[in-house]
N, C-alpha and C positions, 0 to 999 in steps of 0.2 A: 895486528890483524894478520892473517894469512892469507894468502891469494885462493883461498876458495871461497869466500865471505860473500854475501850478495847483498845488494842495497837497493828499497826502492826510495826514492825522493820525491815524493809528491809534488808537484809545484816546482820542478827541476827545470823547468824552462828561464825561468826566473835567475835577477842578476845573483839573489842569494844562494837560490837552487843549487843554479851552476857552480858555483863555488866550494857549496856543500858537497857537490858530486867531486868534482876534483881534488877537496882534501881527503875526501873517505878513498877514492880511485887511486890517488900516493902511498895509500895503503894500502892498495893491493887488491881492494873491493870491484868486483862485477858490479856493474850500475845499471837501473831503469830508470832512465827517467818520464814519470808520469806528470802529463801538462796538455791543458787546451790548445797551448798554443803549440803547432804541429813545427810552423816556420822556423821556430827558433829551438825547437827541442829537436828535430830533425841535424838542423845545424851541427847542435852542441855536444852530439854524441859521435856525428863525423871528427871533431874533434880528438873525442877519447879512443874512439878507437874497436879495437873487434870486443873487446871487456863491457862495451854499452849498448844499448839499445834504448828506442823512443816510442813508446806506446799512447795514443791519445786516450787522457785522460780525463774524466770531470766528477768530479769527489763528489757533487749529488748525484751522483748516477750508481746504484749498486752494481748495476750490471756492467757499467766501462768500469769500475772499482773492481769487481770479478776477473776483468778481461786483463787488466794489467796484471794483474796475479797470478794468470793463467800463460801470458808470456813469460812472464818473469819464472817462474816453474819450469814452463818448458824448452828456453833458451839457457838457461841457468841450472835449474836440477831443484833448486830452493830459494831461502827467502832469510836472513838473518838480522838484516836491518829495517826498519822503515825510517824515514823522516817526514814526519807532516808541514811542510813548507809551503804546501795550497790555501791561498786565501783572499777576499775580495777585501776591499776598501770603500766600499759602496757607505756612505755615513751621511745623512742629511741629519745628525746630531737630533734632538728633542722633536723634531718635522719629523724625522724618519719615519715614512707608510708602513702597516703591516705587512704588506711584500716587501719592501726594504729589510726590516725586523726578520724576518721569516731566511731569506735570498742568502743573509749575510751569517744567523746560524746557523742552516744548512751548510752553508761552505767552510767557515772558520772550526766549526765545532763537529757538527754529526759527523760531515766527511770524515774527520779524523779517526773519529770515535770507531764508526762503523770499516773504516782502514785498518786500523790497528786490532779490531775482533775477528776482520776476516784472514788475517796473518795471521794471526796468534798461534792458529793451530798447527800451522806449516814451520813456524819458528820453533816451537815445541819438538816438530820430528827430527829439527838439528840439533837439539840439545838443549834452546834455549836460545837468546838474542834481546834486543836492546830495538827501544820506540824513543824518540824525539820527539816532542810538540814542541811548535811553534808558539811563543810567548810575545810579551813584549811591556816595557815599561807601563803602557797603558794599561795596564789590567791593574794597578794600583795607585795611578794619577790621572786626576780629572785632565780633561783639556777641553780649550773653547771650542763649541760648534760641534764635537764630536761624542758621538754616544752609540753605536753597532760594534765599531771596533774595538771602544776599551768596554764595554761590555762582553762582547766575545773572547777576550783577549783571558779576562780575567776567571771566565769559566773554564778555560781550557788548565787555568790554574789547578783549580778545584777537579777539573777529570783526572788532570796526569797523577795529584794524590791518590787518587781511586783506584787508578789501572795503574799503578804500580801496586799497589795491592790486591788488587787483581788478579795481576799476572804472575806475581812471583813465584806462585806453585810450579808456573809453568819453566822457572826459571827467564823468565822476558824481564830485563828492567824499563823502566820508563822517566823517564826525565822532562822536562821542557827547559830552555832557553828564550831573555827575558833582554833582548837588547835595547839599548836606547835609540836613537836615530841612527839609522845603516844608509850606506850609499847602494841603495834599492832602486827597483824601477820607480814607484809613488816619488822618493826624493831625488832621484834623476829629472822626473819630467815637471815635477814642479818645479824645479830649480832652470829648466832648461837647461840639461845636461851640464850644468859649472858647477865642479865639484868646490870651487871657491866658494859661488855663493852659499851653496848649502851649509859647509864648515863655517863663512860668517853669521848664519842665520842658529843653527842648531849648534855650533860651537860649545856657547857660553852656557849651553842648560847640563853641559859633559865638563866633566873635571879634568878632561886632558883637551879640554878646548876646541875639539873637533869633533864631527861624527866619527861612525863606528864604519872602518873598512868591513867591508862580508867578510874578505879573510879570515878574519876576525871570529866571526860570529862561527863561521864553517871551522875552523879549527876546535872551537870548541866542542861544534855538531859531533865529532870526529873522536872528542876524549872521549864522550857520553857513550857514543859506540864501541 
């Protein structure tokens, strides 16, 4: 990558966010990170440095989705990357209410959808550029109790086919990444921050016997780009 590259990260507040931002940021990427949470995205861009900025975001919002675009433009010049990293966990499985149902793909899914259309066009005037969605084993394995998540999960499947075809004219690739259990915020605070427990719990459903570091997943974020 060259150091005029810009990235926005949706969901960049986040333990994967972040990480995604610092392996695209080793490479030399201008970063926005877009996130609710102002506390910890504020933080985390103090970190990076004059190269980043923290815009509040919330992915059903066209208009905050506008606005992060609109920084990211005019702090930056353009737009080259996105990553769709924004997304709720809200799942009362087979209970799940219609506002549950509705809440959960508004965030995991349109958010993205409707991110990645209103880029596209700005990615185009640099030549082209590259989308990430946010995947994850669930979209192809049942699990107990839960049903918003690997539902959403598995749609985002079937978009990122689409808008990869989609975008190609535009020269934009698109990809998703499909991790197993990551040391996330969700498996942080179920686990009570011990990253022990978690690798004894989710270990043995992983062939290397542990969960997945972000590093991990972010590195990859990082080839796709």
């Amino acid at each position: 990558m060259s150091n005029n590259k810009v990235a926005i990260v949706s969901g960049g507040a986040t333990m994967i966010g972040q990480k995604v931002a610092l392996a695209l940021h080793s490479e030399g990427c201008k970063i926005i990170i877009g996130d609710i949470n102002s506390e910890d995205g504020e933080a985390f861009v103090k970190e990076l440095g004059d190269d980043a900025i923290f815009v509040t975001t919330d992915v059903t919002s066209d208009a905050s989705i506008d606005n992060c675009i609109e920084q990211a433009i005019s702090t930056f010049g353009g737009i080259d990357y996105l990553v769709n990293v924004a997304a709720t966990y809200l799942d009362n499985g087979i209970k799940s209410t219609r506002d549950e149902w509705l809440t959960a793909l508004n965030t995991n899914i349109v958010g993205g959808a409707l991110f990645t259309e209103k880029v596209s066009g700005h990615m185009q005037k640099r030549g082209g550029g590259a989308v990430v969605f946010f995947c994850s084993i669930s979209a192809k394995i049942a699990q107990p109790g839960r049903m918003l998540y690997g539902v959403s999960k598995a749609a985002i499947l079937g978009m990122t086919r689409n808008m990869a075809m989609a975008l190609a004219p535009m020269n934009i690739r698109a990809n998703s990444v499909s991790p197993g259990w990551v040391w996330s915020n969700p498996i942080r605070d179920f686990s009570g921050n011990d990253r022990a427990k978690a690798d004894t719990i989710g270990g043995p459903m992983h062939m290397l016997n542990r969960i997945v570091d972000p590093e991990e997943v972010a590195n990859t974020v990082a080839f796709l780009c």
